[in-house]
N, CA, C and O atoms as a GROMACS GRO file, in nm:
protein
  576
    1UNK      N    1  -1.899   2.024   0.729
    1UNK     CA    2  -1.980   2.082   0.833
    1UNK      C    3  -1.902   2.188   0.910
    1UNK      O    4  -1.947   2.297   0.944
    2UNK      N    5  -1.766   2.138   0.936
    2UNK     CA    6  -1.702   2.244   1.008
    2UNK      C    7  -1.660   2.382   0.946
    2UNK      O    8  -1.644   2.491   1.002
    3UNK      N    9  -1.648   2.348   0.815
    3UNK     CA   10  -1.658   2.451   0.758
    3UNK      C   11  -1.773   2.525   0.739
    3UNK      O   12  -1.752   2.646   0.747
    4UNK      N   13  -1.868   2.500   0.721
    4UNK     CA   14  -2.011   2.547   0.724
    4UNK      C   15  -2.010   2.648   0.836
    4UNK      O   16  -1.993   2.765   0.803
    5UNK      N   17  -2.025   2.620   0.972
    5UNK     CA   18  -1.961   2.652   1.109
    5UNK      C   19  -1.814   2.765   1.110
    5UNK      O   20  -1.816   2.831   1.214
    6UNK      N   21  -1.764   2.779   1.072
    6UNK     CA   22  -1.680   2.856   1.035
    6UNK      C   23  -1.680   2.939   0.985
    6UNK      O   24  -1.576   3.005   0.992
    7UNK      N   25  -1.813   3.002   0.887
    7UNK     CA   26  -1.840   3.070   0.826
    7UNK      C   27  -1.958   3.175   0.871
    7UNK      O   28  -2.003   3.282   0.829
    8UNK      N   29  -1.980   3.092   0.969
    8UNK     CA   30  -2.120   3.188   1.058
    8UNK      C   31  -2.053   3.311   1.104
    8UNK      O   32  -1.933   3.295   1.125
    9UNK      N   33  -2.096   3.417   1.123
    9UNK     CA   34  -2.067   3.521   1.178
    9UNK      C   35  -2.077   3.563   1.316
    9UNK      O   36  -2.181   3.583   1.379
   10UNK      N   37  -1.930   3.577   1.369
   10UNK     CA   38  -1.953   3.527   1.545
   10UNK      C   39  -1.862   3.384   1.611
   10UNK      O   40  -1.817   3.358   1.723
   11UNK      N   41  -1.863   3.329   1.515
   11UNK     CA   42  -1.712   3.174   1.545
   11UNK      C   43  -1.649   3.214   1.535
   11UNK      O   44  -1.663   3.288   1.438
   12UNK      N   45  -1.552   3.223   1.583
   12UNK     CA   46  -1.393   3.208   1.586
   12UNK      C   47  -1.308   3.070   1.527
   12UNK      O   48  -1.199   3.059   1.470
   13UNK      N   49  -1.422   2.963   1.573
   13UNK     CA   50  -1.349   2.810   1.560
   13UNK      C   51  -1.407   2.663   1.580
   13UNK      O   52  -1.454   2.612   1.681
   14UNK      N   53  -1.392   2.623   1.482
   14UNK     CA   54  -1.515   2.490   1.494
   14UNK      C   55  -1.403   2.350   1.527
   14UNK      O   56  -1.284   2.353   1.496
   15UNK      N   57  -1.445   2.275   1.571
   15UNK     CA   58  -1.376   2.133   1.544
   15UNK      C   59  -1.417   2.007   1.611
   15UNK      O   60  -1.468   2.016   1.723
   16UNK      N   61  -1.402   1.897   1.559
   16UNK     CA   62  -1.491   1.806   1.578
   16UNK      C   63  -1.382   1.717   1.700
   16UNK      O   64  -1.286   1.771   1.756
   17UNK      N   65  -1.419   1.594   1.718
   17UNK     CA   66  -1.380   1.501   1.857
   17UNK      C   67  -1.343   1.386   1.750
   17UNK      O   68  -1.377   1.368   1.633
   18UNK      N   69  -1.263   1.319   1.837
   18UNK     CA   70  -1.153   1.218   1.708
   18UNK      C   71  -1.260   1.117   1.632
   18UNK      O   72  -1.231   1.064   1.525
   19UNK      N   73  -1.412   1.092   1.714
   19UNK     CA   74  -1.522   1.008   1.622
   19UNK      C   75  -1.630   1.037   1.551
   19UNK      O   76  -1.728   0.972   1.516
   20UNK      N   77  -1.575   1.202   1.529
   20UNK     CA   78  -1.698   1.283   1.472
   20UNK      C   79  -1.823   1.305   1.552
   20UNK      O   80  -1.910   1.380   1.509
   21UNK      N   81  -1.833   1.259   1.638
   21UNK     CA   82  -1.934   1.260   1.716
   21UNK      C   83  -1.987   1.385   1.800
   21UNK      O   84  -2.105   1.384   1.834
   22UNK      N   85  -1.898   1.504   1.839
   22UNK     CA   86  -1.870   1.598   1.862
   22UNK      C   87  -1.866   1.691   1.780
   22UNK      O   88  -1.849   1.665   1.661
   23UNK      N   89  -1.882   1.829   1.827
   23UNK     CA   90  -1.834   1.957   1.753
   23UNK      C   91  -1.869   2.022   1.853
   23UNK      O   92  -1.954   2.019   1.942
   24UNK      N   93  -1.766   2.096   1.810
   24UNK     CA   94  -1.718   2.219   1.932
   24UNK      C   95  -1.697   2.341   1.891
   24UNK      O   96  -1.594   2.369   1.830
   25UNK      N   97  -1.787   2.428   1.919
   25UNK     CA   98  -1.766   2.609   1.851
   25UNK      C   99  -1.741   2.680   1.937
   25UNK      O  100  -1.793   2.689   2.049
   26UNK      N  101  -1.632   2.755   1.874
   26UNK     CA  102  -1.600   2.894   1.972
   26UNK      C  103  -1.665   3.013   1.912
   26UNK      O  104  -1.679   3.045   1.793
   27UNK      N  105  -1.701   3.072   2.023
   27UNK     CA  106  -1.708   3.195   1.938
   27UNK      C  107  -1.685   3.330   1.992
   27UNK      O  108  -1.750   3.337   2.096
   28UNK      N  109  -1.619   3.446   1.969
   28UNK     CA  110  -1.605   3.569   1.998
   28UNK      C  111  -1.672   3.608   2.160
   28UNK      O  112  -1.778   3.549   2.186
   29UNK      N  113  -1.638   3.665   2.226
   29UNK     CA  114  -1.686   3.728   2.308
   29UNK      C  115  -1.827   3.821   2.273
   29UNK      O  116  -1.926   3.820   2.346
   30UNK      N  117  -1.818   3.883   2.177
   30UNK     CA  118  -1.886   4.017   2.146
   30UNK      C  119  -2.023   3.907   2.101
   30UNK      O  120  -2.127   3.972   2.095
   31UNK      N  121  -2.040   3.779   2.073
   31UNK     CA  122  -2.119   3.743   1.926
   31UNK      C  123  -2.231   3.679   2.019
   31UNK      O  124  -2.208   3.605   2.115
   32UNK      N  125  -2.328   3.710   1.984
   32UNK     CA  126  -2.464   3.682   2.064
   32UNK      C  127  -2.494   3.507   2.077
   32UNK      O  128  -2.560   3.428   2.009
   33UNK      N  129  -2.425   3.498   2.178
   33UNK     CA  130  -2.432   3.299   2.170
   33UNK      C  131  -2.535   3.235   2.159
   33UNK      O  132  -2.526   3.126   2.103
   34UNK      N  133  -2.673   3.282   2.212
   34UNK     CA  134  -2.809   3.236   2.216
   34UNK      C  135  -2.853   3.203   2.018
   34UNK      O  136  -2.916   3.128   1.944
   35UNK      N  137  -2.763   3.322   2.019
   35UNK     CA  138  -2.839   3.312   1.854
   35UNK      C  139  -2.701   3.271   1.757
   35UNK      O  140  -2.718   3.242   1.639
   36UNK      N  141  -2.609   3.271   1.800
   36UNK     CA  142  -2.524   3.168   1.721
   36UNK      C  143  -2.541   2.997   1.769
   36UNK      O  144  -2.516   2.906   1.689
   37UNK      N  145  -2.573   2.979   1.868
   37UNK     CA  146  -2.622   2.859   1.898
   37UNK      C  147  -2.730   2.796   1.809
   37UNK      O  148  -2.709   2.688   1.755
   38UNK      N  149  -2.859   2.871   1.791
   38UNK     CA  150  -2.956   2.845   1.711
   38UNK      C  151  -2.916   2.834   1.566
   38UNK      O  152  -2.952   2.735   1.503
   39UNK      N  153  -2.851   2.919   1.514
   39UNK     CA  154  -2.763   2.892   1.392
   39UNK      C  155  -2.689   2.763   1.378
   39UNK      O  156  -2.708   2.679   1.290
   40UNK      N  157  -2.614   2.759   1.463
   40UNK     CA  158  -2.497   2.665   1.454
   40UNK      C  159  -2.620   2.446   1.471
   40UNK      O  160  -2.604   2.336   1.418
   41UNK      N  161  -2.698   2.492   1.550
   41UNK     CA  162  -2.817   2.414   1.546
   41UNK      C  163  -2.850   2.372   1.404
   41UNK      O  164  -2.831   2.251   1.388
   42UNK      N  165  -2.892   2.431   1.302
   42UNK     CA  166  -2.955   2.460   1.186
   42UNK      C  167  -2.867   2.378   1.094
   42UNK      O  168  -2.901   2.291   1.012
   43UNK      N  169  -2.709   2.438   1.135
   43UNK     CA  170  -2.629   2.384   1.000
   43UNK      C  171  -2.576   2.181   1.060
   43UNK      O  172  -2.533   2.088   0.991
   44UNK      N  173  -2.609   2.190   1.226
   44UNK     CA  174  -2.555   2.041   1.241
   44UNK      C  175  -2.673   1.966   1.268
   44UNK      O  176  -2.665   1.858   1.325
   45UNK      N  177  -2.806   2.025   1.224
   45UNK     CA  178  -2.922   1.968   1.177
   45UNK      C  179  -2.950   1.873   1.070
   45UNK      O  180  -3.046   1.796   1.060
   46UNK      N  181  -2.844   1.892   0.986
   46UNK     CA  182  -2.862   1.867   0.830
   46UNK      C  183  -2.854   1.703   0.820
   46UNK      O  184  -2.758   1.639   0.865
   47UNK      N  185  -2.988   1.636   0.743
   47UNK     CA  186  -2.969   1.513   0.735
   47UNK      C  187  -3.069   1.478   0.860
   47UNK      O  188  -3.160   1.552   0.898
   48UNK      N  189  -3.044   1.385   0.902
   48UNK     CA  190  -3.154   1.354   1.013
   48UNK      C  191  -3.076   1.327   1.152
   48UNK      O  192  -3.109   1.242   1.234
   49UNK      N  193  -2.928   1.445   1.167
   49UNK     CA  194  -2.896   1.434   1.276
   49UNK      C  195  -2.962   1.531   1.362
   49UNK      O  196  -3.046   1.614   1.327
   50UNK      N  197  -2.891   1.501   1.536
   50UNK     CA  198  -2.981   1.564   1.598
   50UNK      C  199  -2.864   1.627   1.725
   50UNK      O  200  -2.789   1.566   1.802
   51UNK      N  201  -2.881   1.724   1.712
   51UNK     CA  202  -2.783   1.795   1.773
   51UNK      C  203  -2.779   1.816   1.902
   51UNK      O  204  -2.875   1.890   1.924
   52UNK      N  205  -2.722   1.794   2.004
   52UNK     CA  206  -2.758   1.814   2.116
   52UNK      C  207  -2.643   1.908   2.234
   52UNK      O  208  -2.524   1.879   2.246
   53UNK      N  209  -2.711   2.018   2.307
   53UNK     CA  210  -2.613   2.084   2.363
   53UNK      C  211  -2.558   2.068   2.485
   53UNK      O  212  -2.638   2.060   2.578
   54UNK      N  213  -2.435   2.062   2.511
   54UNK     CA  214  -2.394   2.003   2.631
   54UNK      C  215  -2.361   2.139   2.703
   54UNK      O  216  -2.321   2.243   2.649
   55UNK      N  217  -2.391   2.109   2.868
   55UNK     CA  218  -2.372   2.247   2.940
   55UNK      C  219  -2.312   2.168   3.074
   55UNK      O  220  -2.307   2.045   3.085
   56UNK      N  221  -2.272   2.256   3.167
   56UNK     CA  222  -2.217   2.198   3.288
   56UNK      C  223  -2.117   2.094   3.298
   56UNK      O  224  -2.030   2.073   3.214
   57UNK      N  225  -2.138   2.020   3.420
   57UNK     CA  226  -2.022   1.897   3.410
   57UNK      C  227  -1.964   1.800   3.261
   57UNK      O  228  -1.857   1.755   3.222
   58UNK      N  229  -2.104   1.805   3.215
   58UNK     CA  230  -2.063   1.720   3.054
   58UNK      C  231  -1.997   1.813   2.957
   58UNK      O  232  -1.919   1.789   2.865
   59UNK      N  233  -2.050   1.931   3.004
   59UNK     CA  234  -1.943   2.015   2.883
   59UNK      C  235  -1.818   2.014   2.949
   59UNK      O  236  -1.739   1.952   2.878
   60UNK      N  237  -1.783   2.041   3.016
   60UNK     CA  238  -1.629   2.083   3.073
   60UNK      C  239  -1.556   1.916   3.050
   60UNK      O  240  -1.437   1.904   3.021
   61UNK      N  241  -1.637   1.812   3.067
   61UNK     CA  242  -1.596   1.724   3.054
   61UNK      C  243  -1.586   1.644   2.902
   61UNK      O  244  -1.505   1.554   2.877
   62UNK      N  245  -1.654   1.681   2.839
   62UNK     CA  246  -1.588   1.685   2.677
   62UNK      C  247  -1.480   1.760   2.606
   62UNK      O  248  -1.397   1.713   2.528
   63UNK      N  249  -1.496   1.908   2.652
   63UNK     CA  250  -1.410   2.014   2.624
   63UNK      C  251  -1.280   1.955   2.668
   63UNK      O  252  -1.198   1.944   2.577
   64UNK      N  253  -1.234   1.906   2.812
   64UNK     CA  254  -1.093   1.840   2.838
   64UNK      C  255  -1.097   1.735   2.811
   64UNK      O  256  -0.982   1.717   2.771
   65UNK      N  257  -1.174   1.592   2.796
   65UNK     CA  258  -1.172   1.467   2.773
   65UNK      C  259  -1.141   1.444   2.655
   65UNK      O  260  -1.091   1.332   2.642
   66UNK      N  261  -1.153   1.526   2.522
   66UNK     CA  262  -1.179   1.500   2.385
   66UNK      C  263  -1.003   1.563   2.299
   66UNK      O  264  -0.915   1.648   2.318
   67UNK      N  265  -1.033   1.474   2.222
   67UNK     CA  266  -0.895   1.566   2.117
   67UNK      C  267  -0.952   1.575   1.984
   67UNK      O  268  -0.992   1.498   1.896
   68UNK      N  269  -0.931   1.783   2.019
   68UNK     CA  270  -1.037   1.789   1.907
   68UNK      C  271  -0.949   1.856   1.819
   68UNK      O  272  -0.843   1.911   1.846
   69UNK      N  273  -1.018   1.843   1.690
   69UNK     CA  274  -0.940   1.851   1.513
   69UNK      C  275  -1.031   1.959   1.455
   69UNK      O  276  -1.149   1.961   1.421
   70UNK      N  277  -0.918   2.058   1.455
   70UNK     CA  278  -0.989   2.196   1.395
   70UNK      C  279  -1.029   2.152   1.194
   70UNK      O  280  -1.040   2.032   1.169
   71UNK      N  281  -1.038   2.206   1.129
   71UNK     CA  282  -1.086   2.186   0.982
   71UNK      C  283  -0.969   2.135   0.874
   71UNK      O  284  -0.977   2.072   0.768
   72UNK      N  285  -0.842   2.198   0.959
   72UNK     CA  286  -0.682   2.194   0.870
   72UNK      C  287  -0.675   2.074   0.926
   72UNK      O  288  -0.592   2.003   0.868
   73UNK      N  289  -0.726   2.027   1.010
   73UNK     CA  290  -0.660   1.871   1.064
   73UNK      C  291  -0.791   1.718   1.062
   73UNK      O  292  -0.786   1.610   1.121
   74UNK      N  293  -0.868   1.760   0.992
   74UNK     CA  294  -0.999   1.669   1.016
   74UNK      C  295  -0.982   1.566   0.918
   74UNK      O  296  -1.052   1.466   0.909
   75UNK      N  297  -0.857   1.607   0.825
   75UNK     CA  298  -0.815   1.470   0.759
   75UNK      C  299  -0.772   1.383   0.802
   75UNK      O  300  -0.742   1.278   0.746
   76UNK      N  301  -0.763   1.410   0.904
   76UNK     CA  302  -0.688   1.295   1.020
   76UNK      C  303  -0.794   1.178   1.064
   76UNK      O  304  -0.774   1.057   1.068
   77UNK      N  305  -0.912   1.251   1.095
   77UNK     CA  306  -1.022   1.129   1.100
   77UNK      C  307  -1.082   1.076   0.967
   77UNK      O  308  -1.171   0.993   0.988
   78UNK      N  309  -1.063   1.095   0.862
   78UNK     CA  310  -1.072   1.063   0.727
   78UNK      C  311  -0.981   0.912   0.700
   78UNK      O  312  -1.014   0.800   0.661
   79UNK      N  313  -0.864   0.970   0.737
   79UNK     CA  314  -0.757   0.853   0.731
   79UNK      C  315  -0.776   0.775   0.838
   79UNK      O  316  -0.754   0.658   0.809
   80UNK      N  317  -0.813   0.792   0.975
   80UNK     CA  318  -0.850   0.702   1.084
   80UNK      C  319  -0.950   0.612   1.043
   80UNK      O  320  -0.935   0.489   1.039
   81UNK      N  321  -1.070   0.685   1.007
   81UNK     CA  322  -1.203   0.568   0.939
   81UNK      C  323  -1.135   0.484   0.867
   81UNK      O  324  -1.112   0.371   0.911
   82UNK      N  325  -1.084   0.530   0.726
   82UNK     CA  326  -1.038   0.482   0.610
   82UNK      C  327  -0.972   0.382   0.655
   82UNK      O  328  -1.023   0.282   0.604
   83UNK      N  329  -0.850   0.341   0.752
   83UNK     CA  330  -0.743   0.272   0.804
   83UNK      C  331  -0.845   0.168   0.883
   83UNK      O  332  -0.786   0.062   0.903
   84UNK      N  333  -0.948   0.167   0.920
   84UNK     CA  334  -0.993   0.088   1.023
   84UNK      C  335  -1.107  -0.021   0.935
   84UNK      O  336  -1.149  -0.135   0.957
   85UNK      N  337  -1.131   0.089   0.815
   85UNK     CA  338  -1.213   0.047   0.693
   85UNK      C  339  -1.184  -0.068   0.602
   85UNK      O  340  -1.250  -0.164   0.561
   86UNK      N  341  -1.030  -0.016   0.580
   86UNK     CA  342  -0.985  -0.125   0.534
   86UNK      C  343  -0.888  -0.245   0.592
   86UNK      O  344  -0.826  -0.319   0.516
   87UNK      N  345  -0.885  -0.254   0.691
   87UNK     CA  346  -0.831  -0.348   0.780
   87UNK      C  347  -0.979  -0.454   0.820
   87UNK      O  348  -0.948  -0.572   0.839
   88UNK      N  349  -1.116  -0.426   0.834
   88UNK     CA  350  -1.165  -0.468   0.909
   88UNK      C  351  -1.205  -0.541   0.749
   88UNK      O  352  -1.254  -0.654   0.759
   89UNK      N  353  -1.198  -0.515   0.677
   89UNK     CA  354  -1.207  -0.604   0.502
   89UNK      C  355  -1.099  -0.677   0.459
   89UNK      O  356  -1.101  -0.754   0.363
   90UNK      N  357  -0.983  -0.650   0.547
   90UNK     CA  358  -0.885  -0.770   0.517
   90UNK      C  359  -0.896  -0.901   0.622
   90UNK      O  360  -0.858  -1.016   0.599
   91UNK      N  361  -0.950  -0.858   0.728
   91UNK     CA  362  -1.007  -0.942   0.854
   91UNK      C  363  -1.117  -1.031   0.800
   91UNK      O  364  -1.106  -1.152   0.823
   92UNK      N  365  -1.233  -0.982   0.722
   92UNK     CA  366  -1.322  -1.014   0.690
   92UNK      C  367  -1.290  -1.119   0.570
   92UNK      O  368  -1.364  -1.214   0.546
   93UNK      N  369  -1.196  -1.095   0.514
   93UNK     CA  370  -1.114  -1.182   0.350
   93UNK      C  371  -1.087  -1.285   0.434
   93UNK      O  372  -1.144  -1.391   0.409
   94UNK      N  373  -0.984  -1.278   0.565
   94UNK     CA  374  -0.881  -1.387   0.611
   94UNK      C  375  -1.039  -1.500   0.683
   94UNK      O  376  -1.050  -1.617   0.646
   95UNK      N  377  -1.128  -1.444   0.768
   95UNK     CA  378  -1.209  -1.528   0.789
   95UNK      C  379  -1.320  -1.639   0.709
   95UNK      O  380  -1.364  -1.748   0.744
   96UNK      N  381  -1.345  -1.548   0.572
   96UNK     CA  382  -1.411  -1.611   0.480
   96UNK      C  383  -1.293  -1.734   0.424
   96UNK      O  384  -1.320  -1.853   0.438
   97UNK      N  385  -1.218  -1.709   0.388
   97UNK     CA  386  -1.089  -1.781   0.340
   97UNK      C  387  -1.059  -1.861   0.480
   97UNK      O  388  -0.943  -1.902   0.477
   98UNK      N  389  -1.130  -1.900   0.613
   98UNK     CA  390  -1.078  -1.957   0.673
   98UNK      C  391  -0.929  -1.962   0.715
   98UNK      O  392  -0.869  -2.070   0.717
   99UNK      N  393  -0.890  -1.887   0.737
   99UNK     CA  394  -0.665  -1.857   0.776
   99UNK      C  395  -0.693  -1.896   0.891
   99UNK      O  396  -0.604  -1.976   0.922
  100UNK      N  397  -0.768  -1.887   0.976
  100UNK     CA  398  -0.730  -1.896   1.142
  100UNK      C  399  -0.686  -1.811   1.219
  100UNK      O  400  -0.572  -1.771   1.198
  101UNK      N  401  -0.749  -1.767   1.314
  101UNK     CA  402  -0.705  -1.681   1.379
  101UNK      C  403  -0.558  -1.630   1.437
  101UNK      O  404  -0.536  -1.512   1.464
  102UNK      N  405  -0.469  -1.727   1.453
  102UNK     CA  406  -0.366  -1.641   1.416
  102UNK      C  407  -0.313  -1.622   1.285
  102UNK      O  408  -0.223  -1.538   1.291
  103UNK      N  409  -0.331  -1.666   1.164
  103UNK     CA  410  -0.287  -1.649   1.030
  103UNK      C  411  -0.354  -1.494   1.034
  103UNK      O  412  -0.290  -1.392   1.009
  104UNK      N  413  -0.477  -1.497   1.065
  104UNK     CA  414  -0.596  -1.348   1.029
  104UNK      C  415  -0.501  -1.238   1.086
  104UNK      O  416  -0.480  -1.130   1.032
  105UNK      N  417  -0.438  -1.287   1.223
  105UNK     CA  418  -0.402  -1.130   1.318
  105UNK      C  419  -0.264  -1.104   1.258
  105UNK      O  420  -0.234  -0.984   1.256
  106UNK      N  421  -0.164  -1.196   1.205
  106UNK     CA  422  -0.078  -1.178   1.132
  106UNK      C  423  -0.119  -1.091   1.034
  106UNK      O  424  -0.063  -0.981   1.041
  107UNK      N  425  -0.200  -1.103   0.943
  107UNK     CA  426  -0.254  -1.049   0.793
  107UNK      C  427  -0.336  -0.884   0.858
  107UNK      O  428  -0.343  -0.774   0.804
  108UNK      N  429  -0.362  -0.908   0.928
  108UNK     CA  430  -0.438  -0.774   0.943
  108UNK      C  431  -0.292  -0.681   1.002
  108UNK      O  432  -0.265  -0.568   0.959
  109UNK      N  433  -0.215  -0.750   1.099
  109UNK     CA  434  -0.108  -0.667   1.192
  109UNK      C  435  -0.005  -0.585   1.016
  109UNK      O  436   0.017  -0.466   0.995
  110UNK      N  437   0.029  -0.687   0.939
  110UNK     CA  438   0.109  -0.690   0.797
  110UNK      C  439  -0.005  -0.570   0.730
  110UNK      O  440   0.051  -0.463   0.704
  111UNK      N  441  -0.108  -0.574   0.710
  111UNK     CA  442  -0.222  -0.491   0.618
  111UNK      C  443  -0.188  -0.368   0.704
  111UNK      O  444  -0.158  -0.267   0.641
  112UNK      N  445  -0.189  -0.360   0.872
  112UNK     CA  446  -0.226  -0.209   0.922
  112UNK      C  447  -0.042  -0.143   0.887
  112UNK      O  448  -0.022  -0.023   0.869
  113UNK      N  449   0.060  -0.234   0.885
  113UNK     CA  450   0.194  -0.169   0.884
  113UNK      C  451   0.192  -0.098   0.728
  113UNK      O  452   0.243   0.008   0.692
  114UNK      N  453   0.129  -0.181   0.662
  114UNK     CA  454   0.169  -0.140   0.493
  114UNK      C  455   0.096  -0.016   0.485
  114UNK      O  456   0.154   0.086   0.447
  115UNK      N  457  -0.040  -0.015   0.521
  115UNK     CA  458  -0.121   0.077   0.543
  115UNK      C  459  -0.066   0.249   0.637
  115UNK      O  460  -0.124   0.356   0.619
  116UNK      N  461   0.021   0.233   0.704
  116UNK     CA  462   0.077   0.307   0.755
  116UNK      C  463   0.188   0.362   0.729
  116UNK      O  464   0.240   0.469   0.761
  117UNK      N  465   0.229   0.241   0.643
  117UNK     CA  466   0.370   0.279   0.562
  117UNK      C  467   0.320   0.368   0.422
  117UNK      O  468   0.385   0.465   0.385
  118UNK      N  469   0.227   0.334   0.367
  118UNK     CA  470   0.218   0.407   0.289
  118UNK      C  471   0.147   0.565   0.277
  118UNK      O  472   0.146   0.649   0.187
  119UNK      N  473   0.086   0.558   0.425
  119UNK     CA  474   0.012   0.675   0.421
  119UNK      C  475   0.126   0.767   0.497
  119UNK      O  476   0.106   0.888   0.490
  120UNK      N  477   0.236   0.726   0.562
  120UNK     CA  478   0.371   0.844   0.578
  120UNK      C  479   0.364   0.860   0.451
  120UNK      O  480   0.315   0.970   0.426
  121UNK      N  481   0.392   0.796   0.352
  121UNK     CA  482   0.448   0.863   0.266
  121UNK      C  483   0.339   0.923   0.197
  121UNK      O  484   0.403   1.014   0.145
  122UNK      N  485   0.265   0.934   0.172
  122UNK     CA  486   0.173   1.007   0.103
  122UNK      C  487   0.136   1.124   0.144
  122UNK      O  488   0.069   1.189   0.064
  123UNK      N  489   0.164   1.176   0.256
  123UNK     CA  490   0.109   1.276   0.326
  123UNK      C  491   0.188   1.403   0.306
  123UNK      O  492   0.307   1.424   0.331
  124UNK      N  493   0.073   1.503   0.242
  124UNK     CA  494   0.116   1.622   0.205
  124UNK      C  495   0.118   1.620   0.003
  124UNK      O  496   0.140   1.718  -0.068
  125UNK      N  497   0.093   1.504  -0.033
  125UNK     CA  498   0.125   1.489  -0.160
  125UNK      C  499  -0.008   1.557  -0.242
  125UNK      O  500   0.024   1.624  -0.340
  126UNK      N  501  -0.137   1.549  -0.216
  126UNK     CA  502  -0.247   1.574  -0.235
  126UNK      C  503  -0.314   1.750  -0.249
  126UNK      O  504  -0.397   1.787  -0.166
  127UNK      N  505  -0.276   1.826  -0.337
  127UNK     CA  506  -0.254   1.955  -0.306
  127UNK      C  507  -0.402   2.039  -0.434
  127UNK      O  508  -0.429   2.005  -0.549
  128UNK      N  509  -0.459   2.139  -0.358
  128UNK     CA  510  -0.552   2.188  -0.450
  128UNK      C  511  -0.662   2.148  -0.525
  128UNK      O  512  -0.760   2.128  -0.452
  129UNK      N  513  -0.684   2.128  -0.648
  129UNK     CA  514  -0.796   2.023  -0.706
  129UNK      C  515  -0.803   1.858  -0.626
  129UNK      O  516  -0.907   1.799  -0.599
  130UNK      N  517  -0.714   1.827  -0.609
  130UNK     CA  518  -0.683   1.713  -0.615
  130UNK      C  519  -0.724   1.613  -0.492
  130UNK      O  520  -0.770   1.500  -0.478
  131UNK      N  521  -0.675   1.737  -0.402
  131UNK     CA  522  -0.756   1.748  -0.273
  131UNK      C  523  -0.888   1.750  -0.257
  131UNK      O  524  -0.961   1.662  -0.210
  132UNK      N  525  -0.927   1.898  -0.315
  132UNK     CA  526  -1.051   1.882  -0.295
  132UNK      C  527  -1.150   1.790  -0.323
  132UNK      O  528  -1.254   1.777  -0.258
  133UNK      N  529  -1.107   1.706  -0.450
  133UNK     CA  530  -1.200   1.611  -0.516
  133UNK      C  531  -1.167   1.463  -0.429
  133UNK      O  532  -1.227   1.360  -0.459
  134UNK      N  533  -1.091   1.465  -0.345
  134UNK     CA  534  -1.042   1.344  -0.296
  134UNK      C  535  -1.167   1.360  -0.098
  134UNK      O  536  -1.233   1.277  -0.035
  135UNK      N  537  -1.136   1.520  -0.078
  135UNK     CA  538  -1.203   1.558   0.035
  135UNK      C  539  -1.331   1.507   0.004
  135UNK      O  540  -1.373   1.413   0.072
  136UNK      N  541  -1.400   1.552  -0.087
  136UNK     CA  542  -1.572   1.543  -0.123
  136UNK      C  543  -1.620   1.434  -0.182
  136UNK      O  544  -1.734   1.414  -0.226
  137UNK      N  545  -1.494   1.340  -0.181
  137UNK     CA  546  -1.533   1.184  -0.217
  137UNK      C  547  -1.553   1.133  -0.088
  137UNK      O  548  -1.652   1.063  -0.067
  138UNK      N  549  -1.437   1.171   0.044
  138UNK     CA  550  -1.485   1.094   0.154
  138UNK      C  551  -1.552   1.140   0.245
  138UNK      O  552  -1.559   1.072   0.347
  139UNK      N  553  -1.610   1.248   0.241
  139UNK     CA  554  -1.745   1.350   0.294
  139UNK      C  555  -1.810   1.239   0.256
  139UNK      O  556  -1.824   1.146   0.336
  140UNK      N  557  -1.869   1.231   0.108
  140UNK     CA  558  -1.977   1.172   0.042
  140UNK      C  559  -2.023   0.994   0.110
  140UNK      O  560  -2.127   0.938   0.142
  141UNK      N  561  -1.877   0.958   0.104
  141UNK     CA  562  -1.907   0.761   0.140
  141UNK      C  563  -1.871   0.803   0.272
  141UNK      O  564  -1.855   0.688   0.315
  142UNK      N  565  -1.839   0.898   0.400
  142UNK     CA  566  -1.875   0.897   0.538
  142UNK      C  567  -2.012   0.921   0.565
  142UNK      O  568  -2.059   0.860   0.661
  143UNK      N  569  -2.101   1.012   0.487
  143UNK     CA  570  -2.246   1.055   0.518
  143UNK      C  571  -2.307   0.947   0.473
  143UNK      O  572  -2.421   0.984   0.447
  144UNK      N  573  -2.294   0.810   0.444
  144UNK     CA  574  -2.400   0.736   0.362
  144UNK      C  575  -2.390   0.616   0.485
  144UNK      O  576  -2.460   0.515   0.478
   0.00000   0.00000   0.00000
């Protein structure tokens, strides 16, 4: 999407809020905002969301309240879902299996370190095709 947004004529810069829930466009001085607004409407239309524009106190107060992730960095909430995705399925294993609640917070605390240990190291490894087909896999199972 942010890329979509990025491509309009008149942005400067798109980026979303750390729960996706947000998006935030800049755009040029010169670029007719009324009608890049309506645009930018159109493309975060898609699907049966519903876009809504924030003005005044709520905007100024998202704009500083939020930490927002331009398009080079939105893998970051990819790996945030993903990390929370699969922790809340090792939680879900330890309770079916009955462990007990502290056996569970052990197993999940052990699941989020390994999980973190391995995604240092992975990072940056993912380059070109490889990427991309890995990007448009978790586009695909985030929109569903």
């Amino acid at each position: 999407m942010l890329e979509r947004l990025d491509k309009l004529d008149g942005v400067t810069a798109s980026s979303a809020n750390h729960t996706g829930t947000m998006i935030r466009v800049s755009v040029s001085a010169a670029a007719d905002r009324e009608k890049l607004a309506a645009e930018a409407r159109t493309v975060l239309s898609a699907g049966s969301k519903k876009p809504t524009r924030l003005d005044g106190e709520e905007f100024t107060k998202a704009l500083r309240g939020e930490k927002w992730r331009d398009l080079g960095r939105i893998g970051e909430l990819s790996a945030i879902e993903f990390r929370k995705l699969a922790l809340d399925r090792v939680r879900k294993f330890a309770e079916e299996e009955k462990l007990g609640s502290d056996l569970t917070e052990k197993l999940v605390t052990l699941a989020g370190e390994e999980w973190d240990r391995l995604a240092t190291g992975a990072k940056g490894m993912l380059t070109g095709p490889q990427y991309e087909r890995l990007k448009a896999a978790c586009e695909s199972e985030l929109e569903k």
